[in-house]
FIMARPA-485985 format. One record per residue (C-alpha): residue number from 0; x, y, z. Coordinates in Angstrom, 1 decimal, m for minus. Each point is the difference from the previous one (the first is absolute). Example, Ala and Ser with C-alpha at 12.3 -4.5 7.8 and 13.67 -1.06 7.14 Angstrom:
<zakol n="0" px="12.3" py="m4.5" pz="7.8"/>
<zakol n="1" px="1.4" py="3.4" pz="m0.7"/>
//
This chain:
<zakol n="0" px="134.6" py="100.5" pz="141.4"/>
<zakol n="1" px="2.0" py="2.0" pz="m2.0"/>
<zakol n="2" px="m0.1" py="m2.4" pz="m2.9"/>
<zakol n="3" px="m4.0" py="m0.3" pz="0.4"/>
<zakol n="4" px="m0.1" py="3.7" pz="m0.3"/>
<zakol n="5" px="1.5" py="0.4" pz="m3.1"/>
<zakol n="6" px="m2.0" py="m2.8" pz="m0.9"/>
<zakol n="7" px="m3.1" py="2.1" pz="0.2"/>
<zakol n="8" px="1.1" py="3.2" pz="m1.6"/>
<zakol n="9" px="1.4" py="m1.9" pz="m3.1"/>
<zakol n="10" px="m3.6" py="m1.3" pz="m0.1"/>
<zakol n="11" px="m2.0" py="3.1" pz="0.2"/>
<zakol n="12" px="2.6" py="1.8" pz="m2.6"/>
<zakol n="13" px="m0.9" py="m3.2" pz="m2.5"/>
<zakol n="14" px="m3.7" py="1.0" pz="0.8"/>
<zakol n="15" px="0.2" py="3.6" pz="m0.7"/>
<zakol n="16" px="2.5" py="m0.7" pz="m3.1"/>
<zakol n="17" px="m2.8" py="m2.5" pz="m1.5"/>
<zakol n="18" px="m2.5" py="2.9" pz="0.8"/>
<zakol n="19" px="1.1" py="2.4" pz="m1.7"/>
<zakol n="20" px="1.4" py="m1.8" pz="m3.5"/>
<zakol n="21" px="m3.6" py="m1.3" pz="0.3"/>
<zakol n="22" px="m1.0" py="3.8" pz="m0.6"/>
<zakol n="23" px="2.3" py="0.8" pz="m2.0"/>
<zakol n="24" px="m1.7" py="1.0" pz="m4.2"/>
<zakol n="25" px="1.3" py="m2.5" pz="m2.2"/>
<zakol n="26" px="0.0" py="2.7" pz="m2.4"/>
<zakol n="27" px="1.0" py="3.4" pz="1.9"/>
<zakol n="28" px="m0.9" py="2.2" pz="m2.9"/>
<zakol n="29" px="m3.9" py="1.3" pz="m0.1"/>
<zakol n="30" px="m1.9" py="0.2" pz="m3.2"/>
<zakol n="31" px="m2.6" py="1.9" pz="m1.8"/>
<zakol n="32" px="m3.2" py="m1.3" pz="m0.5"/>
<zakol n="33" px="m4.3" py="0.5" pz="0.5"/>
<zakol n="34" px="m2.4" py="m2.3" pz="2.3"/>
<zakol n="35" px="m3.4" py="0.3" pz="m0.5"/>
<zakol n="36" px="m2.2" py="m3.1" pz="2.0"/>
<zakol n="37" px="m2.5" py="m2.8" pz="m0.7"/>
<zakol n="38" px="m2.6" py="m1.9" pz="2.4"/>
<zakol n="39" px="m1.5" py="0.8" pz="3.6"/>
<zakol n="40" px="1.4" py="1.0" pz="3.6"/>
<zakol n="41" px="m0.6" py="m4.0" pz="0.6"/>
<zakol n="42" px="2.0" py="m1.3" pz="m2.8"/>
<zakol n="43" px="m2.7" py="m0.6" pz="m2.5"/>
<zakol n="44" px="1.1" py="m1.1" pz="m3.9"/>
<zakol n="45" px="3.7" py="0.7" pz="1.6"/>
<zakol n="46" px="m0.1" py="m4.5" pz="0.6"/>
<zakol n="47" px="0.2" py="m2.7" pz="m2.8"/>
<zakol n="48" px="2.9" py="2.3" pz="m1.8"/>
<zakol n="49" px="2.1" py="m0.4" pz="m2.7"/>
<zakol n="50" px="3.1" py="m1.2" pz="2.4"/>
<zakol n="51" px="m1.8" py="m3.5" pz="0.9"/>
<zakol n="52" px="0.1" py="0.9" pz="3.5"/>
<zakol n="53" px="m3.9" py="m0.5" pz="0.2"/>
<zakol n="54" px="m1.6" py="1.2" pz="3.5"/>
<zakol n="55" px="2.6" py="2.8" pz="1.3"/>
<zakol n="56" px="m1.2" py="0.0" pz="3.2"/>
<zakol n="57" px="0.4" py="m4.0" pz="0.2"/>
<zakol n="58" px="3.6" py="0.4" pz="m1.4"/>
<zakol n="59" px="1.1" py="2.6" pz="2.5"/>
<zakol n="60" px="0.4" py="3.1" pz="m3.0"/>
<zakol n="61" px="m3.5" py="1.6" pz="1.7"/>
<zakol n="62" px="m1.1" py="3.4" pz="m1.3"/>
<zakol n="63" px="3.7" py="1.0" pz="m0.1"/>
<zakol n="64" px="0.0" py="m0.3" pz="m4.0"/>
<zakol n="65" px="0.5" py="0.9" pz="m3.3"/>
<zakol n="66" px="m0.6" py="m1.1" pz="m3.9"/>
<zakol n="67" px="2.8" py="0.9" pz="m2.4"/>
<zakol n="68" px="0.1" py="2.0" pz="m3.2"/>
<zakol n="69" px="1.3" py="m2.0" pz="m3.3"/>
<zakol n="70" px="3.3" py="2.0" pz="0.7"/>
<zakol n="71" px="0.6" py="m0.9" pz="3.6"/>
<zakol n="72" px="m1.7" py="m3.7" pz="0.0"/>
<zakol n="73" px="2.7" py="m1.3" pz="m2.5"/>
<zakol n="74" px="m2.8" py="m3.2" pz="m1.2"/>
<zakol n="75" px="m0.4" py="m1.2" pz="4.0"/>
<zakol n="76" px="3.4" py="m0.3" pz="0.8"/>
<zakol n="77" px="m0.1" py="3.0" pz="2.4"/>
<zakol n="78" px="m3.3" py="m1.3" pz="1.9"/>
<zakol n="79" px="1.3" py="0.0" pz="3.7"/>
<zakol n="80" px="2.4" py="2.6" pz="m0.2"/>
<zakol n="81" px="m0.6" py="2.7" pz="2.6"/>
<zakol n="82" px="0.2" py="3.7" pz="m0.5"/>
<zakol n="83" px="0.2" py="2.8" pz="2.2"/>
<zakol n="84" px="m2.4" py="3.2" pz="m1.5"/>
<zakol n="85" px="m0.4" py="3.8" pz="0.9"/>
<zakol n="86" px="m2.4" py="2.7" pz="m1.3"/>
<zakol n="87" px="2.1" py="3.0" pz="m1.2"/>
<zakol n="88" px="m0.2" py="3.1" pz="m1.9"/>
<zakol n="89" px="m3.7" py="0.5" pz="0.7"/>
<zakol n="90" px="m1.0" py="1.7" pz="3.1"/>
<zakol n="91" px="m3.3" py="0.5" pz="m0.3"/>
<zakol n="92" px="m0.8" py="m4.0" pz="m0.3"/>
<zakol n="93" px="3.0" py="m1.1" pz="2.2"/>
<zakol n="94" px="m1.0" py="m0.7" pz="3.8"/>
<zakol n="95" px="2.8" py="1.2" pz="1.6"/>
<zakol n="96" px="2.1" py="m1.4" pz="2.5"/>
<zakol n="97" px="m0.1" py="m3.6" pz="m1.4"/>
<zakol n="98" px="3.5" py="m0.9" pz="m1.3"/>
<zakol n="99" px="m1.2" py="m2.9" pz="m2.0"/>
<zakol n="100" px="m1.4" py="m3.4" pz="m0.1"/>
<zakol n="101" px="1.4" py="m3.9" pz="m0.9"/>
<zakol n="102" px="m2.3" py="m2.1" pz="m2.7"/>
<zakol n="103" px="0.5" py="m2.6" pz="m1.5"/>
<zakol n="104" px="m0.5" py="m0.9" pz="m3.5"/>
<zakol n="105" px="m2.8" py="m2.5" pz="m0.3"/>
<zakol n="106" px="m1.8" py="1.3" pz="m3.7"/>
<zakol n="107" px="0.3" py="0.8" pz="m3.5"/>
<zakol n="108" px="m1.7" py="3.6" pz="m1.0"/>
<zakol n="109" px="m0.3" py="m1.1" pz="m3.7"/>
<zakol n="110" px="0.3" py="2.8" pz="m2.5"/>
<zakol n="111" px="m2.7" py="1.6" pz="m2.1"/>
<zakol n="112" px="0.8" py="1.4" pz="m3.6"/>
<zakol n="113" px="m3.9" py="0.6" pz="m1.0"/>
<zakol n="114" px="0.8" py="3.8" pz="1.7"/>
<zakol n="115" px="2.9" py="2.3" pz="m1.0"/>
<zakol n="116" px="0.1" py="1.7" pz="3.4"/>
<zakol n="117" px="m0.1" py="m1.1" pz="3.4"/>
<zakol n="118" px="0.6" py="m3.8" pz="0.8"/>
<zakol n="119" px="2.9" py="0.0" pz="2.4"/>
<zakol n="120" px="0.9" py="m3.3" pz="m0.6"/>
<zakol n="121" px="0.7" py="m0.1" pz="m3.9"/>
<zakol n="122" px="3.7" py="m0.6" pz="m0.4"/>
<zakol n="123" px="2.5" py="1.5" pz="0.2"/>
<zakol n="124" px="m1.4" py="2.1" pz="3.1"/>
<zakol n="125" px="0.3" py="m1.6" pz="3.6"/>
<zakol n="126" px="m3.1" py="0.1" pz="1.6"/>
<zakol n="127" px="m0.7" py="m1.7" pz="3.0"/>
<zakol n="128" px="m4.0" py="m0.6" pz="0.9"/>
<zakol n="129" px="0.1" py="m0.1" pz="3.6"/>
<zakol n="130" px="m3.0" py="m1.7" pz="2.2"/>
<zakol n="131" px="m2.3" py="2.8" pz="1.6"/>
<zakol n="132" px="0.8" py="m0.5" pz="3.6"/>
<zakol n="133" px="4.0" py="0.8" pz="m1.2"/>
<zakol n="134" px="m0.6" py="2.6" pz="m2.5"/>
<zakol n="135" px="m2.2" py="2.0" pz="2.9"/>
<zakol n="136" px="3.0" py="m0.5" pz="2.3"/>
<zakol n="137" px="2.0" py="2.6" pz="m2.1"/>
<zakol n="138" px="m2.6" py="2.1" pz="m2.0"/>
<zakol n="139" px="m3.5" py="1.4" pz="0.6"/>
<zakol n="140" px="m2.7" py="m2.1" pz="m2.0"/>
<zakol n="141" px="m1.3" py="2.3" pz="m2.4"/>
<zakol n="142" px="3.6" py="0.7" pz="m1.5"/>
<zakol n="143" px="m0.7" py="m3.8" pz="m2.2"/>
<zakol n="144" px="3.3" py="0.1" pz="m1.3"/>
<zakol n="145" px="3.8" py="1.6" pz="1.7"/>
<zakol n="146" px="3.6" py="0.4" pz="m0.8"/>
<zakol n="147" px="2.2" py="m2.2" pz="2.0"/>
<zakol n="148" px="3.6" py="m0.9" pz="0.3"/>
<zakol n="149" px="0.4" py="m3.7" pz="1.3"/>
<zakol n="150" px="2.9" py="m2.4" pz="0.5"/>
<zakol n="151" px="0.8" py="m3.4" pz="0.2"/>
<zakol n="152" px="0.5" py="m1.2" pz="3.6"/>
<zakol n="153" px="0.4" py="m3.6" pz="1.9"/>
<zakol n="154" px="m3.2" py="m1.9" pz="0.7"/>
<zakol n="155" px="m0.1" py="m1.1" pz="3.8"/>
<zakol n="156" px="m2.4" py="m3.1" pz="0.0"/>
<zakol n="157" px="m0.7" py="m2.1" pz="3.1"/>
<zakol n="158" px="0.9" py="m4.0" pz="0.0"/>
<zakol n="159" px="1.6" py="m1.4" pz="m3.4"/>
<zakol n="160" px="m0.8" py="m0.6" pz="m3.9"/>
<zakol n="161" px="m3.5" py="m1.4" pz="m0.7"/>
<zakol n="162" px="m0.4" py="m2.5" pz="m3.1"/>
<zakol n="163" px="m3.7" py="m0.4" pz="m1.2"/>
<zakol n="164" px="m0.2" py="m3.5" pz="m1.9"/>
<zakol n="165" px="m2.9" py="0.3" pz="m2.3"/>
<zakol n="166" px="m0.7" py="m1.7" pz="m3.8"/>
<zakol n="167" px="0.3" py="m3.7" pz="m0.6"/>
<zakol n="168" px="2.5" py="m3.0" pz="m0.4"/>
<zakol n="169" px="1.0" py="1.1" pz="m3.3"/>
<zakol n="170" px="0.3" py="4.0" pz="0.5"/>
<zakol n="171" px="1.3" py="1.0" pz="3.4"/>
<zakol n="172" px="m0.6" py="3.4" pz="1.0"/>
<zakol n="173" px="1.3" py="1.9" pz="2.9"/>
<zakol n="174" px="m0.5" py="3.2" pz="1.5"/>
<zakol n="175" px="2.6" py="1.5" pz="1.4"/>
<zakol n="176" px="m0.9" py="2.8" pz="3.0"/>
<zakol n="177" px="1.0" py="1.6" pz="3.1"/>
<zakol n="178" px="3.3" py="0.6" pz="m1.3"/>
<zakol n="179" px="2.4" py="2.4" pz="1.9"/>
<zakol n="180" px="2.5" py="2.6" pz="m1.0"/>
<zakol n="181" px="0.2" py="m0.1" pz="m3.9"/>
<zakol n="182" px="m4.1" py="m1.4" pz="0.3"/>
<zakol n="183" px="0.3" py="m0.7" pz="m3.3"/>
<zakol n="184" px="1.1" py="m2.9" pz="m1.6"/>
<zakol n="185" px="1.9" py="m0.5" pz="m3.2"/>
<zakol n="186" px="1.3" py="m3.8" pz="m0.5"/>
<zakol n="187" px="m1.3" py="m3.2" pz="1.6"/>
<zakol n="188" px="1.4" py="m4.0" pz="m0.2"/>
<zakol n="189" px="m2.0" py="m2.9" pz="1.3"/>
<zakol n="190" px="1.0" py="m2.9" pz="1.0"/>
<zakol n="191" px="m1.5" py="m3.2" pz="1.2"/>
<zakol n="192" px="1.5" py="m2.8" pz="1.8"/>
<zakol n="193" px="0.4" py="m2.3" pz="m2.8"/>
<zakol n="194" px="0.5" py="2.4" pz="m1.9"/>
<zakol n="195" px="3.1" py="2.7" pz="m1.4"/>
<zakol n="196" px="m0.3" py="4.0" pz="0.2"/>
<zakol n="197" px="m2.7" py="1.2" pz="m2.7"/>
<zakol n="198" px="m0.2" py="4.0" pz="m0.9"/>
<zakol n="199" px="m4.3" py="0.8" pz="0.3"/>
<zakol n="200" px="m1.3" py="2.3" pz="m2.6"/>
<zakol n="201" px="m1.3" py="3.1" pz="0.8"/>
<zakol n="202" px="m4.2" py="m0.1" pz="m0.2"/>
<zakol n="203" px="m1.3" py="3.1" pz="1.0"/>
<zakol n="204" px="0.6" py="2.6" pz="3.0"/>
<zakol n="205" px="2.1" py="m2.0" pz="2.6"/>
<zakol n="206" px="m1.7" py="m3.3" pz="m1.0"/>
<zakol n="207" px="2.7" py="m3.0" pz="m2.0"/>
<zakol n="208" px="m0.2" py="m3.1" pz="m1.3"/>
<zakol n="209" px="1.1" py="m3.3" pz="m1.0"/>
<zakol n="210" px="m1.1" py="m2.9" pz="m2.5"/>
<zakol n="211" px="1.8" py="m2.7" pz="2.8"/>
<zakol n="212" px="m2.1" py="m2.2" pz="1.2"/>
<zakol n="213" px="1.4" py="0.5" pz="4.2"/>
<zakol n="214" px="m2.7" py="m1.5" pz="1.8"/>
<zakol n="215" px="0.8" py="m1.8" pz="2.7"/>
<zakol n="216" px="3.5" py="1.3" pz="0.4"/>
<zakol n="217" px="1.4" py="2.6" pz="2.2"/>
<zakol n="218" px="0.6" py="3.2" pz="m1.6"/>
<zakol n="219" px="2.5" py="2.6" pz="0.6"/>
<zakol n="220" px="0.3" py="3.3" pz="m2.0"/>
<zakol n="221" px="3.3" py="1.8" pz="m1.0"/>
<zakol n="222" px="m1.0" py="3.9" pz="m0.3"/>
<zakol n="223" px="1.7" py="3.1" pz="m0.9"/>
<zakol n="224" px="m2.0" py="3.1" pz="0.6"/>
<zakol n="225" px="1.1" py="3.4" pz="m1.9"/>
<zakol n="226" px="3.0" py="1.0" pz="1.4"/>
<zakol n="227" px="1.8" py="m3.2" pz="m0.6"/>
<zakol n="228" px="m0.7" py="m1.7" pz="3.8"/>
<zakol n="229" px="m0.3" py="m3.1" pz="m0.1"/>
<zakol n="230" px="m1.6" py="m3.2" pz="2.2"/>
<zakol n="231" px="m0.9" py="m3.3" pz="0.1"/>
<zakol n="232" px="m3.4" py="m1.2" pz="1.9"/>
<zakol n="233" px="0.9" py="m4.1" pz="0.3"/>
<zakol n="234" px="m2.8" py="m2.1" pz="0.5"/>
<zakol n="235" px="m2.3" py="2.9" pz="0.1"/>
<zakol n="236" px="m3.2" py="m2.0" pz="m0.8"/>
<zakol n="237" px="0.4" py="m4.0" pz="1.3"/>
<zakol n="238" px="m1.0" py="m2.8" pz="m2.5"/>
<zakol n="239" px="m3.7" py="m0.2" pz="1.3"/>
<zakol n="240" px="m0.4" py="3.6" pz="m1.4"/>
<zakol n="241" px="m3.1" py="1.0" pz="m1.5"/>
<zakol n="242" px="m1.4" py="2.1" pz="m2.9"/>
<zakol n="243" px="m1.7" py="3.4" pz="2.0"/>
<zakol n="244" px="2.3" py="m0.4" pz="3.1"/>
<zakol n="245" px="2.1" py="2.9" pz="0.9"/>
<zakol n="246" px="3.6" py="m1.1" pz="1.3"/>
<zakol n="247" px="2.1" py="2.4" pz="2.4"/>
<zakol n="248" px="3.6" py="0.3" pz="0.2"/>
<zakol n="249" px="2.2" py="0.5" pz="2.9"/>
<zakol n="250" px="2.3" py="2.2" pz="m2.0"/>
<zakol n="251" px="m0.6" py="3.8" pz="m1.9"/>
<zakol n="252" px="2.2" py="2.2" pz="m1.3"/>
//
């Protein structure tokens, strides 16, 4: 009994342990930067982004989003990071009481250079363009553009790593999404199973490819996200895969 008992606390500790590294920031430091916001309260022009990820609500990213300056979006490799943001220093468009909010970067705010004042998102400034429904969550409407601080902190995503197999015999491409903790992805390795271990080329936002002709072989993917963690998704997609299929793991980070 005694031996069962332990058994149980030992469990629950592991549980609240894994909680809390879960919330831990990856980064602990906060930074300075300005949100402004783009779209509707329903999500409108926030889908079809520069991340790949297509319909956010379909992928599980929802209204809790955000597209990237040039200085923060480091050429797509940062889609799927996630980011805890609070409005500061600015009381009179501040709502008060709300700590902060959690997005997830799922866009590109491109620069402009036909002004010389006011486009947040011309490098080297970090902007982040916030959907409406977020943006309101911290700051009244009317204020159209904020000073935050923000910080980069684990992303907690339900069930594992999703690959989208999309393109044609000759030019595999895979989107890569619903990626936790890191969220963002910074190497992957395909392999099929008659074939070795090939490195995929970055396309665009969290989307890779390869010139392999894989079809009908099992694929498994070797990916490192950016702080160095690494995994290995064997036999991911089975050899009857197809081109527009969307293949779930068991595993995340």
């Amino acid at each position: 009994m005694a031996s069962s008992h332990s058994l149980v606390i030992l469990t629950l500790f592991s549980i609240l342990f894994e909680n809390a590294v879960a919330r831990m920031p990856i980064d602990p430091r906060w930074y300075d930067a300005h949100a402004t916001f783009y779209g509707d309260m329903q999500g409108g022009e926030t889908m079809q982004g520069a991340c790949g990820y297509g319909n956010l609500f379909q992928q599980g990213y929802g209204l809790e989003t955000t597209a990237l300056s040039t200085a923060l979006f480091n050429e797509g490799y940062t889609c799927g990071a996630c980011f805890e943001i609070k409005c500061v220093n600015d009381p009179q468009w501040c709502i008060k009481d709300v700590n902060s909010i959690t997005v997830t970067a799922t866009n590109f705010c491109p620069p402009n250079y036909s002004k010389p004042d006011g486009n947040w998102c011309n490098p080297p400034q970090k902007h982040f363009d916030l959907s409406m429904r977020m943006f309101t969550t911290i700051a009244i409407y009317k204020a159209g553009i904020i000073p935050v601080q923000y910080r980069r902190v684990p992303c907690v995503k339900s069930g594992g790593v999703r690959f989208e197999l999309i393109g044609n015999p000759y030019f595999l491409m895979v989107l890569i999404y619903n990626v936790g903790n890191a969220g963002d992805v910074l190497r992957v390795k395909i392999k099929g199973s008659n074939t070795d271990w090939s490195p995929m080329t970055h396309n665009w936002g969290q989307v890779w490819h390869t010139g392999i002709n894989l079809v009908g072989q099992d694929l498994t993917f070797w990916i490192t996200t950016s702080d160095r963690k690494t995994l290995q998704f064997i036999s991911v997609a089975p050899s009857n895969w197809q081109f527009g299929q969307t293949y779930q793991s068991s595993l995340n980070f």
